[in-house]
C-alpha positions in Angstrom: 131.8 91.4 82.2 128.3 89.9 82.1 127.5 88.0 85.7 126.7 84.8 83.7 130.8 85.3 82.1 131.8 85.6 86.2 130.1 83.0 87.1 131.6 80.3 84.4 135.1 81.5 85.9 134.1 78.5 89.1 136.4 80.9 91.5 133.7 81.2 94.3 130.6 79.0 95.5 127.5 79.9 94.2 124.8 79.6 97.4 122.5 81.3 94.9 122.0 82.1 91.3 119.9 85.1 90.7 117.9 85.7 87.5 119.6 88.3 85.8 122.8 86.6 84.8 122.8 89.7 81.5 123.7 92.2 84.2 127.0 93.9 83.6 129.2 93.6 86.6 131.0 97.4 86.8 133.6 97.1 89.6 134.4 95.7 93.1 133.0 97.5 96.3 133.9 96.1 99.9 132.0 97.1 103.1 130.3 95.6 105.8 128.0 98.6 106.9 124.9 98.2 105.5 123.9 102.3 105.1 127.4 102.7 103.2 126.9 100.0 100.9 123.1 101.2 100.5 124.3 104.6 99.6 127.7 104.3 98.0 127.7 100.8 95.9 127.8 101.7 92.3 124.4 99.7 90.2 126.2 96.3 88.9 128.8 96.1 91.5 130.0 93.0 92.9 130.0 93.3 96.7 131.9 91.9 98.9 130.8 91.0 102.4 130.2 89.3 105.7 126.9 90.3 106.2 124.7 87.2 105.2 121.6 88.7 106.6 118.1 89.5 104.7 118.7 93.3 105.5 122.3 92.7 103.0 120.2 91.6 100.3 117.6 94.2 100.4 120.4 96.4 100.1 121.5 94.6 97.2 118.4 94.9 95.6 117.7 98.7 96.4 121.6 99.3 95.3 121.0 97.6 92.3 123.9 95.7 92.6 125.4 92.9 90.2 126.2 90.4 93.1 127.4 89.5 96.7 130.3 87.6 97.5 130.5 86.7 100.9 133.8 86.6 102.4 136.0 84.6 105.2 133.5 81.5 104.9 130.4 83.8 106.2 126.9 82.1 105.3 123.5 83.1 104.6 120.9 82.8 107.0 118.0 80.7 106.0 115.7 84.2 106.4 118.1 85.4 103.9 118.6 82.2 101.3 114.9 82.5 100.9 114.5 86.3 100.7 117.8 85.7 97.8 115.6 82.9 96.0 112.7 85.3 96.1 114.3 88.5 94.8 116.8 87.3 92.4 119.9 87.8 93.8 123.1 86.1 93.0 124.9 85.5 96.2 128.4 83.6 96.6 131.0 82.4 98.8 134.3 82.7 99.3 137.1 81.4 102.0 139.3 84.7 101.7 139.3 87.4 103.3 137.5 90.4 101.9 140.8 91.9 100.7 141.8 88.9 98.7 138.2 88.6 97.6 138.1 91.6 96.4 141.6 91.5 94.5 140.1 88.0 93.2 137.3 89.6 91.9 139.0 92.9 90.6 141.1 90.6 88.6 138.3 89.0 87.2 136.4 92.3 85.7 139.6 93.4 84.7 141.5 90.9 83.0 
């Protein structure tokens, strides 16, 4: 599924849409430790996080990763809202808890 085709389905809040809305999205990946996620996320993953910092989206970048969804109601730090604007990267939101906001997600890319 294309990120632009994920992000017509309205299930999370966008806080920002990144320029490459082409990008396949491949699977779900769920951690909050940044070295994992920088070493392990597969390129077009949708991650799902609390970590709302500007070190998660340079990991998101570097990772090549299709997009973050950050769980239980966790926001993005002004430092990182801008540092998302500037590089591109789709970030959302979502109330559940990163389980569910995985499962949400799997369900998503896998119909």
């Amino acid at each position: 599924m294309l990120l632009k085709e994920f992000l017509d389905k309205k299930i999370f809040v966008v806080l920002n849409e990144g320029k490459d809305l082409d990008k396949e999205l491949t699977k779900v990946f769920c951690c909050d430790l940044l070295s994992i996620a920088m070493s392990k996320a597969p390129s077009g993953s949708v991650w799902v996080t609390v970590m709302g910092n500007v070190n998660a989206i340079a990991v998101s970048v570097l990772a090549e990763i299709g997009c973050i969804i950050l769980a239980e109601d966790a926001n993005l730090d002004e430092t990182a809202l801008a540092k998302a604007r500037e590089q591109g990267v789709t970030v959302l939101k979502s109330s559940s808890p990163i389980f569910d906001t995985g499962l949400i997600a799997h369900n998503l890319l896998n119909g």
